[in-house]
C-alpha positions as CSV (number, residue, x, y, z in Angstrom):
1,X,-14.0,-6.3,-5.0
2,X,-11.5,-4.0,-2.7
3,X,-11.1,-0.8,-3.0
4,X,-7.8,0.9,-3.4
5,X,-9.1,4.5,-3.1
6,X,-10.5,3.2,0.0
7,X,-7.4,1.8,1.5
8,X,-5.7,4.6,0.2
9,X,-8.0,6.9,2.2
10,X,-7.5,5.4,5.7
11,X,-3.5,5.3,5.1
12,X,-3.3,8.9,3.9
13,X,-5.1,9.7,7.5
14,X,-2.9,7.8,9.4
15,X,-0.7,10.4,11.2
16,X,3.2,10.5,9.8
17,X,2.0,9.6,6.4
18,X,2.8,11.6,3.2
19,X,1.3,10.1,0.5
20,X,0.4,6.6,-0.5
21,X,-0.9,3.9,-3.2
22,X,-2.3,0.5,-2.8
23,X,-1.9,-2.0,-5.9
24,X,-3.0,-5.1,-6.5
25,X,-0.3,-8.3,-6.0
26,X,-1.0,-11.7,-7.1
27,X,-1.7,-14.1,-4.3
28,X,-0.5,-17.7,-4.2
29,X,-4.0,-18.6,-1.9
30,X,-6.5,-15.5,-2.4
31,X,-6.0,-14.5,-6.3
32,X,-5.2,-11.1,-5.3
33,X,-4.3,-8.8,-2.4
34,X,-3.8,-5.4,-1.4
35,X,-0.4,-3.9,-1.0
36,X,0.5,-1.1,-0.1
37,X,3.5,1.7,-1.0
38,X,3.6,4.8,1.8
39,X,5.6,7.9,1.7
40,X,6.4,8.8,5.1
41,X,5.5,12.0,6.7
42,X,8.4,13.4,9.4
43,X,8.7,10.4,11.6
44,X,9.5,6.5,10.8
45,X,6.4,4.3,10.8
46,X,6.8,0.2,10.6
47,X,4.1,-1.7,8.6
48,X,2.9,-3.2,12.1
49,X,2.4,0.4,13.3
50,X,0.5,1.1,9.9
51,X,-2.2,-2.0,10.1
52,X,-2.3,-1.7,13.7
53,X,-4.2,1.8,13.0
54,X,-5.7,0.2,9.8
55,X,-7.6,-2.6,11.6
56,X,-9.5,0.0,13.3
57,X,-11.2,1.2,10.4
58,X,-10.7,-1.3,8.2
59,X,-12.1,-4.6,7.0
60,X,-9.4,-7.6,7.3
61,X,-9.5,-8.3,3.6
62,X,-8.8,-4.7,3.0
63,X,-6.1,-4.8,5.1
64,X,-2.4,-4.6,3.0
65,X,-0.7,-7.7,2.9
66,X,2.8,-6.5,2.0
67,X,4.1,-2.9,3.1
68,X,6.9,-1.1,1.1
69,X,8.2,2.4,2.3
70,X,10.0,4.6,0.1
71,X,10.8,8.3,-0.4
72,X,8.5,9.7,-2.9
73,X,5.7,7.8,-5.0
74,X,6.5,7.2,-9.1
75,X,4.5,8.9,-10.8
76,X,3.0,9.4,-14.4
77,X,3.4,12.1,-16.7
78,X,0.1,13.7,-15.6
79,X,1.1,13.4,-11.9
80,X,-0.6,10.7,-10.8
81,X,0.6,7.6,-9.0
82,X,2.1,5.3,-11.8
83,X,0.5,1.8,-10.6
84,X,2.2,-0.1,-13.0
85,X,5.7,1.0,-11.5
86,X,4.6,0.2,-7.8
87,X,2.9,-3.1,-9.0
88,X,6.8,-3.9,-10.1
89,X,8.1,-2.7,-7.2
90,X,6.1,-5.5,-5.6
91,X,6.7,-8.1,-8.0
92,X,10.7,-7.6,-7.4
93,X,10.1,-7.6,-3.6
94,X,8.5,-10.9,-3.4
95,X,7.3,-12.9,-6.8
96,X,4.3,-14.6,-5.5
97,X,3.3,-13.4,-2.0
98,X,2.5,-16.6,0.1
């Protein structure tokens, strides 16, 4: 089993990053995958920048499969990264990730 906290972890590291959550997306080959949604810091990152920097410290399997960049993470009424609303996100970006 992955772990998001994990992955979380070693994006939130990464220089130029804000803030960032890693879900769960249904995969058409591996059941599952990690993906991530990242709140840059003061300079534009691409998602080959981010697991360029990730494979250094991370397994491949832990790596995100799908990248999403967006302005501020959704969050729950106690403040905390709404998963649920960022799973969706991913769902509407691509229904079953191949």
């Amino acid at each position: 089993t992955l772990s998001a906290r994990k992955i979380e972890e070693a994006i939130q590291s990464l220089p130029g990053v804000s803030r960032a959550a890693v879900v769960g997306v249904r995969h058409e080959k591996w059941g599952e995958v990690p993906c991530a949604l990242i709140v840059p810091a003061d300079f534009p990152l691409s998602p080959e920048d981010v697991k360029a920097a990730l494979g250094k410290c991370l397994a491949k399997n832990e790596l995100p499969e799908f990248i999403l960049f967006g302005d501020a993470l959704p969050l729950t009424s106690s403040g905390k990264p709404d998963k649920m609303k960022i799973k969706a996100l991913f769902s509407k970006s691509n229904a079953v990730l191949r």
